[in-house]
VOKE-712110 format. One line per 3 residues: number of its first residue (from 1); for each residue x, y, z of N, C-alpha, C, O. Coordinates in steps of 0.2 Angstrom, whole numbers, plus 5000, padded with zeros to 4 digits. Layout:
BEGIN
NUM = X/Y/Z/X/Y/Z/X/Y/Z/X/Y/Z  ...
END
This chain:
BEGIN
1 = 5101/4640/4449/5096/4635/4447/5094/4635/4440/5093/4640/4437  5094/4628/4436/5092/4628/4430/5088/4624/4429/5090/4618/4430  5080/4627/4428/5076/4622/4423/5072/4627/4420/5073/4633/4418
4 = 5065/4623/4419/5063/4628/4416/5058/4636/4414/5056/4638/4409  5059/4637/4421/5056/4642/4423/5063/4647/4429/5062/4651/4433  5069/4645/4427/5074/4648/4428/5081/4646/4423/5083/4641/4420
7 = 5084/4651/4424/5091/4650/4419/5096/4656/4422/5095/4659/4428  5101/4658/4418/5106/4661/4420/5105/4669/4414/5101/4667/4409  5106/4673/4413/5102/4678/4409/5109/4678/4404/5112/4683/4405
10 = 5111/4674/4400/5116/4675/4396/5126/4678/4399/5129/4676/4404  5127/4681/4397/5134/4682/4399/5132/4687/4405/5136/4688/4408  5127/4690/4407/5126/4694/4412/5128/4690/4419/5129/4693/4425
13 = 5128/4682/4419/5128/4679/4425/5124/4680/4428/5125/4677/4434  5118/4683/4428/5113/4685/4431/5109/4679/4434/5110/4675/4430  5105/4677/4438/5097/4673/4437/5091/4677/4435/5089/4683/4438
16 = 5089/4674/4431/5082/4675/4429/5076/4671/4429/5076/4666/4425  5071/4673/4433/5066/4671/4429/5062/4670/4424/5058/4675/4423  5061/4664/4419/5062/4666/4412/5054/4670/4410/5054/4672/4404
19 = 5050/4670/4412/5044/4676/4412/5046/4684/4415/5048/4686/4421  5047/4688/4409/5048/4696/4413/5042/4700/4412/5038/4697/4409  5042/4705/4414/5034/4707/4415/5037/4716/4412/5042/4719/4415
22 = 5033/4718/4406/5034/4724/4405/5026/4727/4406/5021/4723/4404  5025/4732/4409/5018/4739/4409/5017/4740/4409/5014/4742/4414  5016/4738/4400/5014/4743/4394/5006/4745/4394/5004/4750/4393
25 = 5004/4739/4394/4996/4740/4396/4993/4743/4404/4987/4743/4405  4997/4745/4408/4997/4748/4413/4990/4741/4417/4984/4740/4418  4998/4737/4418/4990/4731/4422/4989/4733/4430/4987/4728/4434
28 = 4991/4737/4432/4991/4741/4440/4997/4739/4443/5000/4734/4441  4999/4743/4449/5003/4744/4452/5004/4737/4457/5010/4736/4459  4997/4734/4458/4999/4726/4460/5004/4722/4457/5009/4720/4458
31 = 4999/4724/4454/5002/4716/4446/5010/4718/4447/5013/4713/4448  5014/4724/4448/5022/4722/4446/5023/4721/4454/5027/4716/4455  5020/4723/4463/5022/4719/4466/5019/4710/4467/5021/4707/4472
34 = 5015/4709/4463/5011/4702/4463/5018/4697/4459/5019/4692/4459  5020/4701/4456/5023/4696/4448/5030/4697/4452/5033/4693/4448  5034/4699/4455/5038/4701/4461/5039/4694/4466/5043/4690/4466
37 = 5032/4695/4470/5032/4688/4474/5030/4683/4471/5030/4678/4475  5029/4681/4463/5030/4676/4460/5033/4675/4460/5033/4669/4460  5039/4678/4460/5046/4676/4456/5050/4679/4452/5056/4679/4451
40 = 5044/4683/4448/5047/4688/4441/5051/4692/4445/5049/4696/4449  5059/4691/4441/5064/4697/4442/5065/4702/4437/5068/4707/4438  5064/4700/4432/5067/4705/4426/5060/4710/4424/5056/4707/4421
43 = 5061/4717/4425/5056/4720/4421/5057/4725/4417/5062/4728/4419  5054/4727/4411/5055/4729/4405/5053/4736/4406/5047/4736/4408  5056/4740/4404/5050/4749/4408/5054/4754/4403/5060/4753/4403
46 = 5050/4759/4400/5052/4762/4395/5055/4769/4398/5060/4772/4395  5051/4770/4405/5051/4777/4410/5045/4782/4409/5045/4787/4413  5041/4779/4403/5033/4783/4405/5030/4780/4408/5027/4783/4413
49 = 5030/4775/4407/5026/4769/4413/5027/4768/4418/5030/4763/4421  5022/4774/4420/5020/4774/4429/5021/4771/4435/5023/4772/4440  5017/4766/4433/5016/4762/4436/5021/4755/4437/5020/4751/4442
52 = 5026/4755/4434/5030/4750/4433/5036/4754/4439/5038/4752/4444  5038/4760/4435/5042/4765/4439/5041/4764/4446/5045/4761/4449  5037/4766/4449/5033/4766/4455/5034/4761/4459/5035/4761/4465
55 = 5033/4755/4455/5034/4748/4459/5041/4746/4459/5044/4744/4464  5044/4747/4453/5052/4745/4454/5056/4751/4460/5061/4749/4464  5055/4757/4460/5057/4762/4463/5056/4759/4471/5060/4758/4474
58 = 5050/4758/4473/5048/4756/4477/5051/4749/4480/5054/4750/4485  5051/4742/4476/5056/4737/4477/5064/4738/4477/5067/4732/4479  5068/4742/4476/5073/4743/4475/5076/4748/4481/5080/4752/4482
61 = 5072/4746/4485/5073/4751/4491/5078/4746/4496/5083/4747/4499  5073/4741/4495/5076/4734/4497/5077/4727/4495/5078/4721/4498  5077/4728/4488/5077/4722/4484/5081/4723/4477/5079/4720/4472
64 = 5086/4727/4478/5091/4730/4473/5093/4725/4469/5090/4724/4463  5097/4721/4472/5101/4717/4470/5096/4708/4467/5098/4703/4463  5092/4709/4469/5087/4704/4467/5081/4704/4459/5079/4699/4457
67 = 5080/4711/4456/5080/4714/4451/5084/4716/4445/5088/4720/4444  5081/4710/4439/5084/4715/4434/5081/4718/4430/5076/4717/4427  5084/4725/4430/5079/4731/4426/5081/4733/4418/5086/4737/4417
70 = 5078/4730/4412/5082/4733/4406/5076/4739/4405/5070/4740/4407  5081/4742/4401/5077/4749/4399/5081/4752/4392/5086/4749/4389  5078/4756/4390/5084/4762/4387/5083/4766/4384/5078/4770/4386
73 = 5087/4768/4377/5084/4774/4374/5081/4773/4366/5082/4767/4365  5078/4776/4362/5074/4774/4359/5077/4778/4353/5077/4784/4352  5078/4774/4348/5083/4774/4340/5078/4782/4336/5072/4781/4335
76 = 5079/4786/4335/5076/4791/4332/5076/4792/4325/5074/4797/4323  5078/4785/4320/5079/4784/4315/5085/4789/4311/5090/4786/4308  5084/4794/4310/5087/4798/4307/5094/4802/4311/5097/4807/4309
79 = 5093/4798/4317/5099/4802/4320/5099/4799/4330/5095/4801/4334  5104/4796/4331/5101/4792/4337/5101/4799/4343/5104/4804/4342  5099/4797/4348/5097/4801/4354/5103/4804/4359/5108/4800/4359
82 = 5104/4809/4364/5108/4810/4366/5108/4804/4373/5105/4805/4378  5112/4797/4372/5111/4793/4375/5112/4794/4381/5109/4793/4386  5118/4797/4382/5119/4800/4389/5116/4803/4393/5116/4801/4399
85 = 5111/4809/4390/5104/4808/4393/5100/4803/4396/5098/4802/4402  5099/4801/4391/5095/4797/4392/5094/4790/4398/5090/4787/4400  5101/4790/4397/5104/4785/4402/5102/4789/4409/5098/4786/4413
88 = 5106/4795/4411/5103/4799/4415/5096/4800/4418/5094/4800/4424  5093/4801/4414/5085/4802/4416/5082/4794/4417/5078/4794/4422  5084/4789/4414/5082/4783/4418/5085/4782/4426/5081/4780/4431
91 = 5091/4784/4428/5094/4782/4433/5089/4787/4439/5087/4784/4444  5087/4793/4437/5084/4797/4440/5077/4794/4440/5075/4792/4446  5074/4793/4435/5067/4789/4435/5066/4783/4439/5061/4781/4442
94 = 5072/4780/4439/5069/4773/4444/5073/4772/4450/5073/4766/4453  5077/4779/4452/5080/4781/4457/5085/4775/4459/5085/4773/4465  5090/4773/4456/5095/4768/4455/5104/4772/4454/5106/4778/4453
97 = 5107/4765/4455/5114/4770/4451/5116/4766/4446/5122/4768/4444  5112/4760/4443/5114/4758/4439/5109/4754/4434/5104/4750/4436  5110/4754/4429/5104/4749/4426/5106/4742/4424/5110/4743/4419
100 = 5105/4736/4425/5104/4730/4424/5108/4729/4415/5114/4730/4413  5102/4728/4410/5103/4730/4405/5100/4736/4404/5095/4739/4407  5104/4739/4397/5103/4745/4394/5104/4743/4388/5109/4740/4386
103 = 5098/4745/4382/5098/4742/4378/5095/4751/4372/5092/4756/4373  5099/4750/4365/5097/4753/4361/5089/4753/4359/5089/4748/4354  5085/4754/4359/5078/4752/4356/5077/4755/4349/5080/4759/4346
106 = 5071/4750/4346/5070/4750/4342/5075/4751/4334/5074/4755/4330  5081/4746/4333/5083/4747/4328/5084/4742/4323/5087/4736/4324  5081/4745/4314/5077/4743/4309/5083/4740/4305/5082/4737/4300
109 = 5089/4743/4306/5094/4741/4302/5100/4744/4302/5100/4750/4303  5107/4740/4302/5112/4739/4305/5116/4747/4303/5120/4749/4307  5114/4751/4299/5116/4758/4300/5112/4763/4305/5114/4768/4308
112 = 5106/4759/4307/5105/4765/4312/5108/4762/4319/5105/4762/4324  5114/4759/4319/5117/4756/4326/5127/4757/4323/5131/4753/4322  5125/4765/4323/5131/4767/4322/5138/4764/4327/5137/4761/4332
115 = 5144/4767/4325/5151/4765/4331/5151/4768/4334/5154/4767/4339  5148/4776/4334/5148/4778/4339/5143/4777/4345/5145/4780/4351  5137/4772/4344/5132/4768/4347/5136/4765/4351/5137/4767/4357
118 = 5139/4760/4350/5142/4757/4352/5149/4759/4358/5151/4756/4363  5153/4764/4354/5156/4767/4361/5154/4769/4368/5155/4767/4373  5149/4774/4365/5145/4775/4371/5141/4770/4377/5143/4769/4383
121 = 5137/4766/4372/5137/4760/4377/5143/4757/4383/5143/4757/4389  5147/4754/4378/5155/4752/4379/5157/4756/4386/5160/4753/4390  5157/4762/4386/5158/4768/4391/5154/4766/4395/5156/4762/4399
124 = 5147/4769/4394/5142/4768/4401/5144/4764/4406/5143/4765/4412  5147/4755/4402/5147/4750/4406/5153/4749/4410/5153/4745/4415  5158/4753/4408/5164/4755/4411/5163/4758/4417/5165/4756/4422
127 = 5159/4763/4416/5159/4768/4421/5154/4764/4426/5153/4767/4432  5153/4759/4426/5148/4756/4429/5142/4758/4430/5140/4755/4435  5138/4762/4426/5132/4763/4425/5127/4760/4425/5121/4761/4427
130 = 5130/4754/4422/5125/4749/4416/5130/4743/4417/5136/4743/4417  5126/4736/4418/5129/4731/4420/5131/4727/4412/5135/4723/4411  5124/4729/4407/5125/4723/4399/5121/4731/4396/5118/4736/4399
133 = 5123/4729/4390/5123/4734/4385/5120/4729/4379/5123/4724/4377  5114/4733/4374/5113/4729/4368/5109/4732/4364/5110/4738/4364  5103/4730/4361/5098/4732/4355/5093/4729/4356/5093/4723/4358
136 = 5087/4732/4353/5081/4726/4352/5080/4731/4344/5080/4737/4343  5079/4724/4339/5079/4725/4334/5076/4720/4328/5076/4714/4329  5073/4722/4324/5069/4719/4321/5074/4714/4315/5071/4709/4313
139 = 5081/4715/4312/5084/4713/4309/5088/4707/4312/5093/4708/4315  5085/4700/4312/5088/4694/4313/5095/4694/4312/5099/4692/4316  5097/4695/4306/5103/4693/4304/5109/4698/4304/5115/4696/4304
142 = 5107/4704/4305/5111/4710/4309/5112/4708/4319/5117/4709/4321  5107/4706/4322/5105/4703/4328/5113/4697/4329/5117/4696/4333  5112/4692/4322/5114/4685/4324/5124/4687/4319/5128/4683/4318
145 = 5124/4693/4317/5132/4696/4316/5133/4698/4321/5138/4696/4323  5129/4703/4325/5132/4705/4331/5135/4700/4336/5140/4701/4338  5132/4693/4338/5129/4687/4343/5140/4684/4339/5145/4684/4342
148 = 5138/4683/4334/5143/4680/4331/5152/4686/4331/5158/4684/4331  5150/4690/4332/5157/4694/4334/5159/4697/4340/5163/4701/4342  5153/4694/4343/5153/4696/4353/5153/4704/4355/5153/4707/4360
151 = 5151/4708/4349/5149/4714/4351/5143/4717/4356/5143/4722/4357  5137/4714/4358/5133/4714/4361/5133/4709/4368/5134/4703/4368  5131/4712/4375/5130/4708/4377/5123/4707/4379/5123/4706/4385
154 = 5118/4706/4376/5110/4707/4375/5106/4709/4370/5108/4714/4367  5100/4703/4368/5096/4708/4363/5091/4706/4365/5089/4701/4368  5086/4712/4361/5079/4709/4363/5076/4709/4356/5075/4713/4352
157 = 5073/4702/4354/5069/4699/4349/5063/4698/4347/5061/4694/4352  5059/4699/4342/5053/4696/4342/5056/4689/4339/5061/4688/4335  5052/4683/4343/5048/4678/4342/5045/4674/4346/5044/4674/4352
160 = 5041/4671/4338/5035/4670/4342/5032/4664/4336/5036/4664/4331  5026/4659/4337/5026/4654/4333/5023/4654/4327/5022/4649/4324  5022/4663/4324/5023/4664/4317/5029/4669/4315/5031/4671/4309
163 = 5034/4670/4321/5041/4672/4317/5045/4668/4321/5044/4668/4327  5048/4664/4319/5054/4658/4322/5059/4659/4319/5063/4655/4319  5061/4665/4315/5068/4664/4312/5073/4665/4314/5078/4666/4311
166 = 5072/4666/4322/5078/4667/4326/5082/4661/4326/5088/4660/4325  5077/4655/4326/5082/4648/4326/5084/4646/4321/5087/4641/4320  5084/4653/4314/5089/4650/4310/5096/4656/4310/5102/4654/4309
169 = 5094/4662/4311/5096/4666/4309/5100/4669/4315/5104/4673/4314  5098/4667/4321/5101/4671/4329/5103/4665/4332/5110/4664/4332  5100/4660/4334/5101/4655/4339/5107/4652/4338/5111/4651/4343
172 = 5110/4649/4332/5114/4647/4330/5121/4651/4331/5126/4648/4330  5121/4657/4333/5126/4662/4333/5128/4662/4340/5134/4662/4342  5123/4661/4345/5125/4662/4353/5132/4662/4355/5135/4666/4358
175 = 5135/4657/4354/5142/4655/4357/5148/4656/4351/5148/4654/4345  5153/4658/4354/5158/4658/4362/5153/4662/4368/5151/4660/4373  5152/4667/4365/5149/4673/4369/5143/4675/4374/5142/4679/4379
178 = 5139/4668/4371/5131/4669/4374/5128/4676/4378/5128/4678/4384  5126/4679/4373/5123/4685/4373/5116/4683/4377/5113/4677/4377  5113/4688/4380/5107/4686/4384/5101/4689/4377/5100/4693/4373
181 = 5096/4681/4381/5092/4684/4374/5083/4685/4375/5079/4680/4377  5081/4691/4375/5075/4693/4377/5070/4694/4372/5071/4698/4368  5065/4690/4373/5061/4690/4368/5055/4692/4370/5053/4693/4376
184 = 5050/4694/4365/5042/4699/4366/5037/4699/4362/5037/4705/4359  5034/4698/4360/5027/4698/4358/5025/4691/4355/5023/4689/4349  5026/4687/4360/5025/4680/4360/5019/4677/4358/5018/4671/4358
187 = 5013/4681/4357/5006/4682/4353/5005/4685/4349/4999/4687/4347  5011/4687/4347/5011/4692/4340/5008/4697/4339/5006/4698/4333  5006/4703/4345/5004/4707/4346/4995/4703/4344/4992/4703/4338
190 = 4993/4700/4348/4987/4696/4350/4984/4691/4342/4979/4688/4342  4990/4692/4337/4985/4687/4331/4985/4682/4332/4981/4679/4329  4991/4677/4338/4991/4672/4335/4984/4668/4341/4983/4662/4343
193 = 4980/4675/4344/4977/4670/4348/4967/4670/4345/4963/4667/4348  4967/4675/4338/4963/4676/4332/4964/4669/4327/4969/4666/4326  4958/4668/4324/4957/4665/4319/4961/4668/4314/4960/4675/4314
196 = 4964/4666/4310/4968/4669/4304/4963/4671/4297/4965/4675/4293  4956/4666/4299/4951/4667/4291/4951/4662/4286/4947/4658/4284  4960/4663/4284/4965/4659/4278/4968/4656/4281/4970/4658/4287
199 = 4970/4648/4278/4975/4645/4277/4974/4641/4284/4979/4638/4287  4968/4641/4288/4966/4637/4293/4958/4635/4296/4953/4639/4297  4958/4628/4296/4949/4627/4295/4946/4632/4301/4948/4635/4306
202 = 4938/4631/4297/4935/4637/4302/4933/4631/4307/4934/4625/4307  4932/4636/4312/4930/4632/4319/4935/4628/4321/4934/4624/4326  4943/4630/4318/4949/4625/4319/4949/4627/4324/4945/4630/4326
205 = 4955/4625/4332/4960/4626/4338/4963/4633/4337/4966/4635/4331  4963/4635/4341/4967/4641/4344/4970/4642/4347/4966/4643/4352  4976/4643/4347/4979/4645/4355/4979/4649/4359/4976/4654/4358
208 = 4981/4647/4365/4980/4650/4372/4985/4656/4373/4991/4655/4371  4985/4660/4375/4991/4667/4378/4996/4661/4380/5002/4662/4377  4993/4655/4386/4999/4650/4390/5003/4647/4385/5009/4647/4385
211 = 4999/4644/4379/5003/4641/4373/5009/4644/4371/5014/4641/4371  5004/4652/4368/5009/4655/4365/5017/4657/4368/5022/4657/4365  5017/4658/4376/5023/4659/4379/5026/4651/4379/5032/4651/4377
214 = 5023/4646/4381/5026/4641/4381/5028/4639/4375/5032/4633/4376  5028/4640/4369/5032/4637/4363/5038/4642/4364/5044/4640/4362  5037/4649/4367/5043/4654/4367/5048/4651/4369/5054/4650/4367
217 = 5045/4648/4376/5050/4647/4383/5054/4639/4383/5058/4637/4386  5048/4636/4377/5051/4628/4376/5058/4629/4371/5060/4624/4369  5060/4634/4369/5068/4635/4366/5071/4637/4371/5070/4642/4374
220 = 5076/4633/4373/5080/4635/4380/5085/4640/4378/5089/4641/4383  5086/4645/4371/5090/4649/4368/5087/4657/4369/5089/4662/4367  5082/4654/4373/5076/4660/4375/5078/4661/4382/5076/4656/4386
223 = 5081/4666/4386/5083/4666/4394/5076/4670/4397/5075/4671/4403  5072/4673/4393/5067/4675/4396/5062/4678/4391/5063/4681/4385  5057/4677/4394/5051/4680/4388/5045/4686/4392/5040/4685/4396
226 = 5046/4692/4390/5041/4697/4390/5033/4694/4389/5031/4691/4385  5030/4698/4397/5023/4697/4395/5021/4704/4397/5022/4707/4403  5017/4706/4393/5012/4714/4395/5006/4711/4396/5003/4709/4391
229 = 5004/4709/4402/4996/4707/4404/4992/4715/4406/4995/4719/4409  4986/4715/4405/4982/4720/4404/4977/4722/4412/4972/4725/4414  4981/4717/4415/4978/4715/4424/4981/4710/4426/4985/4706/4423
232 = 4980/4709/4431/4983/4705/4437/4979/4698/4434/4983/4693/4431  4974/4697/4433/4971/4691/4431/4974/4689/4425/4974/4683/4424  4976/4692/4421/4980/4690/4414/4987/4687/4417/4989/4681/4416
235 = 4991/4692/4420/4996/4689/4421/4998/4684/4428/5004/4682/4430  4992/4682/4430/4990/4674/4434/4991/4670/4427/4995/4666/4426  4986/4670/4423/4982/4665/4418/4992/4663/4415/4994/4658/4414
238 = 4994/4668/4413/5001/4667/4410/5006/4663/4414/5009/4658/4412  5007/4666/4419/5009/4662/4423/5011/4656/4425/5017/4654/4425  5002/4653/4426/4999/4646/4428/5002/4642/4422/5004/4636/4422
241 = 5003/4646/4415/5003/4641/4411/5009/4639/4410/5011/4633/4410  5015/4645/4409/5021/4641/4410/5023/4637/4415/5027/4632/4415  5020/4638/4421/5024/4633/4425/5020/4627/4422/5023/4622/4425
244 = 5017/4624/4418/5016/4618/4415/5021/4615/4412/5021/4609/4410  5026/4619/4411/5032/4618/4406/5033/4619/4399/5031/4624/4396  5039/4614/4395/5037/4615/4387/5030/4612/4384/5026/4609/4387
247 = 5032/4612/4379/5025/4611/4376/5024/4603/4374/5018/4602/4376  5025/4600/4372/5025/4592/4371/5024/4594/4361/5020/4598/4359  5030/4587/4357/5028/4588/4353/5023/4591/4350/5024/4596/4347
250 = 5015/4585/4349/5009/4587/4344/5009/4596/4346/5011/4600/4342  5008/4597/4353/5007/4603/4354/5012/4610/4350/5010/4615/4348  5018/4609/4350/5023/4612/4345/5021/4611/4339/5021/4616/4335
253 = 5020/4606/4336/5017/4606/4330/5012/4608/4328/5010/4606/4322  5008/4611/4333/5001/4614/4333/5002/4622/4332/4999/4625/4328  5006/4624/4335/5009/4630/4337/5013/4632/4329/5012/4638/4326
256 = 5015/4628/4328/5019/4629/4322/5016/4633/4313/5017/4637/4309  5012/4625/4314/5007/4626/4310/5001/4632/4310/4997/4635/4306  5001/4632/4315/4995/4638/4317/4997/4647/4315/4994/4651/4312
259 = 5006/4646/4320/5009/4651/4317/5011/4653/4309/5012/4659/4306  5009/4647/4305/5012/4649/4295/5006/4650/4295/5006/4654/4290  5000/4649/4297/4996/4652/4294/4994/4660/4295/4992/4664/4291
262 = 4996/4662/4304/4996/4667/4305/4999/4672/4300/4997/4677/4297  5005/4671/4300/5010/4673/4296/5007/4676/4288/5007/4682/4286  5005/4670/4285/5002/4674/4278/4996/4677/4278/4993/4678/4273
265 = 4994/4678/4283/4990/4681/4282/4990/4690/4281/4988/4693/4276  4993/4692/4286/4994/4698/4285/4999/4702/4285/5002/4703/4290  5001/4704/4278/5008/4703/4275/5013/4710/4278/5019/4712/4278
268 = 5007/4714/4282/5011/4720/4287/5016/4718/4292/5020/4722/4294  5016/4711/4294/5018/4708/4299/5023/4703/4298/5026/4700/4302  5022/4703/4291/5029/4697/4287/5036/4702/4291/5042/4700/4290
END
């Protein structure tokens, strides 16, 4: 099925639901089986988060094949992790024998995602361990070289409607290859749902948590969009709102606009 609250998860062949539900704010062990019977298949889990563990562990008892679980290991800057490990300890953690995607986390630039990063990956998915293999990373254009030489099959990206330069710097890259493209902090780690101060009238419009995903999920180069709800009631209100669909014009250029202001504002976040 494709529209807009379902697609195929990039080269993985997968369906997904394009709303995936990460933890992180530990919104109770409901919420991951509530967001379950929603629909949400893809969930994003680090392996400290308890409650995520617990619920997917528990779904996976009988609903294997119906979940996609990305996870992975976490870039240690100065020297990457024993992945293998690591790989290990998630399998054990969420008591599986394979992970969905497995993605390298957090890397700031194209040398901390050594060749030897990439063997090992390349391996795990041979072995069958791991079905897609990739990065979440903050370098667009390191992101949209990988996309463009087919060495990844997943990333995970920030955008959001004060960082868009995936649509210049990643999206354009997707094919031949179509890499699966997972995106996160689609409120900009909540500024864009704050008055900026600057660079926007007082008393101006602000958007909605629902906006902010729905400008995410109105780029169809987007196969799914992370949300961390802080409760079951947050991740209804999110919900509710994509299924409304994209966002209509005026509305994206509300979003847009809203987001340049965000943006300059605090230059920690450029």
């Amino acid at each position: 099925m494709q529209d807009f609250l379902h697609t195929t998860f990039g080269k993985t062949g997968l369906p997904v639901f394009r709303l995936g539900l990460s933890a992180s704010y530990r919104p109770g062990i409901d919420t991951v089986y509530h967001a379950f019977d929603e629909g949400v298949n893809l969930f994003f889990g680090y392996g400290f988060d308890g409650q995520l563990v617990k619920g997917i562990t528990e779904l996976f008892k009988q609903r294997r094949e119906q979940i996609i679980l990305v996870t992975g290991a976490y870039n240690l800057i100065y020297g990457h992790p024993n992945l293998r490990r690591s790989l290990e300890r998630r399998l054990r953690q969420f008591k599986t024998d394979y992970i969905d995607c497995f993605l390298f986390l957090g890397v700031m630039k194209p040398e901390q995602m050594k060749d030897e990063v990439f063997t090992e990956l390349y391996k795990f998915r041979e072995e069958g361990k791991i079905r897609a293999m990739g990065l979440s990373c903050h370098n667009r254009k390191f992101i949209g070289k990988l996309c463009t030489d087919g060495k990844i099959d997943a990333a995970m990206l920030r955008y959001n409607a004060a960082h868009p330069g995936a649509e210049q710097d990643i999206f354009p890259h997707l094919q031949p290859y179509n890499p699966a493209m997972l995106s996160y902090t689609a409120t900009r780690w909540s500024f864009l749902l704050r008055h900026p101060k600057k660079n926007w009238p007082a008393g101006g419009r602000i958007p909605t948590a629902g906006e902010c995903y729905r400008f995410v999920l109105s780029n169809p180069n987007v196969h799914c969009c992370l949300t961390a709800p802080r409760n079951i009631k947050q991740f209804m209100e999110n919900l509710a709102a994509v299924k409304k669909g994209p966002l209509c014009e005026d509305d994206m250029k509300f979003m847009r606009d809203f987001g340049q202001a965000v943006h300059h504002t605090k230059k920690y976040f450029t």
